[in-house]
N, C-alpha and C positions, 0 to 999 in steps of 0.2 A: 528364520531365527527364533520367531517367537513361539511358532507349533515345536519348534524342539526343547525351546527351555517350559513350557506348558509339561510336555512329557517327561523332559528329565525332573521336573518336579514335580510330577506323579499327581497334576491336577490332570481331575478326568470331572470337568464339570462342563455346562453351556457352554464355557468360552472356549473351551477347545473345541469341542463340536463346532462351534459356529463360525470358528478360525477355519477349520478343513471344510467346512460348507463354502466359506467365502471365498478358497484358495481353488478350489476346483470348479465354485461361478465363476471367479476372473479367469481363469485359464479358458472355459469352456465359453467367457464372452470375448476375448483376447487371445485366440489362439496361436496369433502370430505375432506376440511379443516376445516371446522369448527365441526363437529363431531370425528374427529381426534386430533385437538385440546382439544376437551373436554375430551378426555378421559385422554388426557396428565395431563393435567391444574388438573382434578381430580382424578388421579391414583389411589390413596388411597380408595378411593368409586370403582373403578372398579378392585385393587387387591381382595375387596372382595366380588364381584360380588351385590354392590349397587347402582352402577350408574345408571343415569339418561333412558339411553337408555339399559341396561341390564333389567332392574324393566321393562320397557316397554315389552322389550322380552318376559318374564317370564310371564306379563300380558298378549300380544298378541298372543303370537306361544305359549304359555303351555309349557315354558322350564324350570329345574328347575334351582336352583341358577347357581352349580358348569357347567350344559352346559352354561349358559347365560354369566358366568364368563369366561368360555372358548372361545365363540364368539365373546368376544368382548377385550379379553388381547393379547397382544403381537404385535409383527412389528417387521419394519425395512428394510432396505435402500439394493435394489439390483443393486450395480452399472453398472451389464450388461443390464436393462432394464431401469436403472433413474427411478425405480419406491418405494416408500415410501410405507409403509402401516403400519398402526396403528388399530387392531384387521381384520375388514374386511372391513375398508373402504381404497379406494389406489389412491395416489399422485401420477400422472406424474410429476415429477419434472420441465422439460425444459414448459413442458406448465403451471404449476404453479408460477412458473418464469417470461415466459413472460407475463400471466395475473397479475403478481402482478406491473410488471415495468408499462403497462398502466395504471393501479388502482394508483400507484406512481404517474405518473405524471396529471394524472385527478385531485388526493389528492392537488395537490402542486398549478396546476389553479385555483381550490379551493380558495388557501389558497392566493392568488394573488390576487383574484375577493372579500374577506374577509378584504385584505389589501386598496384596491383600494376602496371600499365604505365605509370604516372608515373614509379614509382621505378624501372623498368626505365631511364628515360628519364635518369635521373640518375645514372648508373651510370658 
């Protein structure tokens, strides 16, 4: 949300650079948050093996529902490794952690560089 109001108001300074530096660290230290995500957000479509990424399976590797259902349901939190996992994609937690604390405060310069040429604007 905030790489886009950065561009719709035509700021092209550090903090957008450092906002897409920081959204492509967290993705490239977190890669499996947002497919873990999705299966959370749509549980209901992957208790019955129609999610987004199971359909694909089933289209791709020739699986049928109830494996694709099976590959892609169940987690959860191993606190002797810090690691998360939601069907077969798996969270480091302390590095999902600290990439989200930089992605926080890239978000917040952001949102500072968004304040600061408003009120240029009103000047």
């Amino acid at each position: 949300m905030q790489a886009k109001e950065l561009e719709l108001l035509g700021i092209h300074d550090g903090d957008q650079k450092r906002l897409a530096q920081e959204i492509a660290e967290f993705d490239a230290a977190v890669p499996a948050a947002k497919p873990g995500r999705d299966i959370l957000e749509h549980f209901d479509e992957y208790a019955r093996g129609e999610g987004k990424l199971q359909r694909d399976a089933i289209r791709d590797l020739g699986l049928d529902v109830f494996e694709a259902a099976a590959m892609f349901w169940g987690g959860g939190f191993d606190p002797s490794t810090q690691r998360l996992t939601q069907g077969p994609f798996v969270i480091v937690v302390p590095d999902a952690v600290n990439a989200a604390a930089r992605l926080d405060r890239a978000i917040y310069a952001a949102g500072l560089a968004v304040d600061r040429h408003r009120s240029d604007q009103t000047r």
